[in-house]
N, C-alpha and C positions, 0 to 999 in steps of 0.2 A: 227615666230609664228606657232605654232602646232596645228590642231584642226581635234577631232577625229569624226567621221562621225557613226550609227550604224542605224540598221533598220531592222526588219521580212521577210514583207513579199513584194511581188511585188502587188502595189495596181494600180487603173487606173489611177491618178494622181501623180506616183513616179515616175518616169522617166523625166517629167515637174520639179517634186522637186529637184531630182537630177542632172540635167542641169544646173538649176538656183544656186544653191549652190557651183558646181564644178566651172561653170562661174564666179562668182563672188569671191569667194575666190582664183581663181587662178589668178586674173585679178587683187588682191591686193596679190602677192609674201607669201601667207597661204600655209604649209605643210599639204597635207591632208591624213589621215588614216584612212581606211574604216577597221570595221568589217569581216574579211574575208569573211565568209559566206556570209554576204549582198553583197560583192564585186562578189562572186561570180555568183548571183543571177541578178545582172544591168549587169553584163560584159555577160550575156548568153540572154539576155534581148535587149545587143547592146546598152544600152544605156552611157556608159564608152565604148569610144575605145582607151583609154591608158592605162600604168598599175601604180598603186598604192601601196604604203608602207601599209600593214594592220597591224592588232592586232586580236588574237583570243583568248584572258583570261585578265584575271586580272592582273596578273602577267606582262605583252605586253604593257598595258596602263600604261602606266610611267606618273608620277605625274607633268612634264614641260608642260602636256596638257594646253591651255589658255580654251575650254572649249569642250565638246561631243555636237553635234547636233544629236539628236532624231529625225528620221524621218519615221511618223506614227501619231497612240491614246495613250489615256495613258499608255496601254498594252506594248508598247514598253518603254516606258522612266522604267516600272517598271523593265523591263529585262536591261536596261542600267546601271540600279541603283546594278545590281547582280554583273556588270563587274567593277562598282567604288569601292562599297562599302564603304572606310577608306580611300580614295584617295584624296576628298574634291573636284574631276573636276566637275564646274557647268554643268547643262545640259541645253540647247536649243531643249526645245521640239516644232517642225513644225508639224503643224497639217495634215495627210493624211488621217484621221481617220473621224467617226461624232462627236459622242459630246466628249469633248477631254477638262478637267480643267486642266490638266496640259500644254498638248501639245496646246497651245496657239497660236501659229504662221503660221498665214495665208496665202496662197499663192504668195498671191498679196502685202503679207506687207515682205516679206523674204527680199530683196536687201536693204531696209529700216534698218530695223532690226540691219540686219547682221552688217551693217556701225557703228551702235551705238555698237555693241560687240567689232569692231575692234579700236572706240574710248573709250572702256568703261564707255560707257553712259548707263547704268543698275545696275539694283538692286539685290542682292542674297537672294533667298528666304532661309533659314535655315529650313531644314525638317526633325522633327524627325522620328525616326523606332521604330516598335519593335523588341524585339527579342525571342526566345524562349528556353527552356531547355527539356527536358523530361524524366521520369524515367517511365521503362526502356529507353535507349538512343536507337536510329533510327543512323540510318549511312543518312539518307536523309538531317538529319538535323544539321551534323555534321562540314559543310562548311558554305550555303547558311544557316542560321540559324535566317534570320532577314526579315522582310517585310516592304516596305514604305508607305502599304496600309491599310492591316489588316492581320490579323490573326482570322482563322474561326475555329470552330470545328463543326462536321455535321454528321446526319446518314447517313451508307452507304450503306447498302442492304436493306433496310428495309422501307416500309411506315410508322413503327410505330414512333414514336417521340423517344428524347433522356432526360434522368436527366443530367444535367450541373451543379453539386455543385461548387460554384463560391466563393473561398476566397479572401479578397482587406489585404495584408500584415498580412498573418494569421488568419485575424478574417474573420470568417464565413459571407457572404452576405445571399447568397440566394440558393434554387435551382430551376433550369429552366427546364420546360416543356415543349419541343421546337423540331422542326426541327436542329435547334443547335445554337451558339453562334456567336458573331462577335465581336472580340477588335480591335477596329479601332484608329487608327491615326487622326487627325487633316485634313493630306492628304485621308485620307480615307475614311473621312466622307463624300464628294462628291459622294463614290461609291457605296458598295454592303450594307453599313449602311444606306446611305441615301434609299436606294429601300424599306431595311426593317420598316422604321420609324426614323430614329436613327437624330437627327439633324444637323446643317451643322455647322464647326467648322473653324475660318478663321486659316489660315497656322500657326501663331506667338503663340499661345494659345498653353499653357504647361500642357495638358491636352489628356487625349483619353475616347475614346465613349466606352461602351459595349451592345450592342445591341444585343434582343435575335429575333431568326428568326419564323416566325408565333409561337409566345410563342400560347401554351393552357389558360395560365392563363391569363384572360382579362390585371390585373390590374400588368402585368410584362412588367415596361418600357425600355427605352433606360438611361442610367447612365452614365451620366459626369464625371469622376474622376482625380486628377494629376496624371503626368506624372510620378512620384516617386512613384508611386504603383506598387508593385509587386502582380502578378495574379496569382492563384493558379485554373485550372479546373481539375476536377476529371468528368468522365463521365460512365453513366451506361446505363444498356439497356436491347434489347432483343439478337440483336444481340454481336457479339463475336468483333467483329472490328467498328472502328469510323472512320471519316477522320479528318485529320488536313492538311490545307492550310495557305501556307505563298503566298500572291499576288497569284500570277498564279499557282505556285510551292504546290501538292496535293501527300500525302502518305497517308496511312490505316495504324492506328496499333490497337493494343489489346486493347479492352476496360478497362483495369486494370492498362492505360497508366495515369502518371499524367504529365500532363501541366504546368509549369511555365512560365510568360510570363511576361517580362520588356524592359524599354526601352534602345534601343542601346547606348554605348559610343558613337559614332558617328553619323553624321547627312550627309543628301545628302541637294546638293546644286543647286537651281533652278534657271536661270535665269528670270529675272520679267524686263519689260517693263511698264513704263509709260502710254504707248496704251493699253497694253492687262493686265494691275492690275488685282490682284485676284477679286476684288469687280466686277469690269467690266465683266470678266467673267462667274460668278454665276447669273447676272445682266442678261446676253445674253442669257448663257444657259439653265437656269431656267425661263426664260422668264419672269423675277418679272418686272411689270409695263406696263405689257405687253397688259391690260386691257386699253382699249381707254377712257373711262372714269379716265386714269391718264393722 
């Protein structure tokens, strides 16, 4: 069995994470493949004193993976999701992060866990993307061209707001008054949607959010729509350039830039546990019931 390992940054409790994961998967005969860069970052760190088979693209990660462990928040499993892509390798997201709805997996439950991956005792979350087009075309987004989170458009130099004329499959919705827009995923409604208002969407729902960010206009809400919609933003201003962000990934182009935005062929794949269910975690995180008077 093959299992790829990937991770940012060095945080106060990765090194503990790391131990326990190399421990245990080498202790059940697991090939492990670390991320180069993350390899290189525990080995300078001391905390690997051996050496390891890595991967540093897409291309590296071959498809006989049995699954990636994400190790970090959710920031990281989105940067794992850039190395799968169209690959279909679940991800195991361990939490080293704070609040973390995707990255689920807790310290103390990891040797737990991990036992049920090697017995395949779990569940595949199916998670859609989106993805984007733009005329004119960007070279930023001529690769990485999809998000498992959302997709933003935003003012960039400017305190003044932006117009976001928003088409749902050609026909004209609305235009937004806004700091900018937000088309979110199902997975993404946990995130920069939920902060703005936008509501929480469980993972299986063949649907995405469009939420606009401190809209001007009171009565401009967050919009549910399927997944089959093709998005159409056109954006104007004062300024000369806009931003457009896929997850983490942020370019600037010409406000004369038009956006198209649909959902991926493809879908990334979540590990889900029994213990740590989506429900359970919005449960925890969100702190709902959290009032003693429940």
């Amino acid at each position: 069995m093959k299992i790829a390992v990937f991770g940012q940054y060095y945080q106060n409790n990765t090194a503990e994470i790391v131990a326990k994961v190399v421990d245990f998967l080498s202790a059940n005969n697991v090939s492990i493949y670390f991320e180069a860069a993350f390899l290189k970052i525990i080995q300078e760190k001391n905390i690997v004193d051996k050496s390891f088979p890595s991967y540093s693209n897409y291309e590296e990660l071959t498809t006989d993976f049995e699954a990636l462990i994400s190790i970090g928040g959710d920031g990281t499993i989105l940067k794992a999701a850039t190395f799968i892509r169209d690959k279909n390798i679940p991800i195991i997201g361990i939490n080293a992060g704070r609040l973390g709805f995707l990255a689920t997996v807790q310290f103390e439950n990891i040797e737990t866990l991990l036992q049920k991956v090697l017995a395949k005792e779990y569940c595949i979350s199916k998670r859609s993307l989106l993805s984007i087009t733009t005329t004119p075309e960007y070279e930023n987004f001529s690769v990485l061209d999809f998000a498992l989170n959302e997709v933003t458009v935003a003012r960039k130099d400017t305190t003044s707001m932006i117009t976001v004329e928003t088409f749902l499959d050609g026909e004209y919705l609305t235009s937004y008054w806004a700091d900018g827009l937000i088309v979110s995923t199902p997975t993404g409604s946990t995130g920069y949607s939920l902060s703005c208002g936008g509501p929480v969407l469980t993972p299986d729902v063949n649907s995405f959010v469009i939420t606009p960010m401190a809209p001007h206009n009171l009565n401009a809400r967050p919009l549910v729509i399927t997944d089959d919609t093709e998005i159409e933003l056109r954006v104007s201003g004062r300024e000369e350039q806009f931003l457009i962000s896929l997850d983490s990934r942020i370019a600037a182009v010409s406000k004369d830039t038009i956006v198209k935005i649909k959902k991926t062929p493809f879908t990334i794949s979540i590990v889900e546990f029994k213990e740590e269910s989506f429900l359970n975690t919005i449960r925890k995180k969100l702190l709902w019931g959290a009032d003693k008077r429940n």
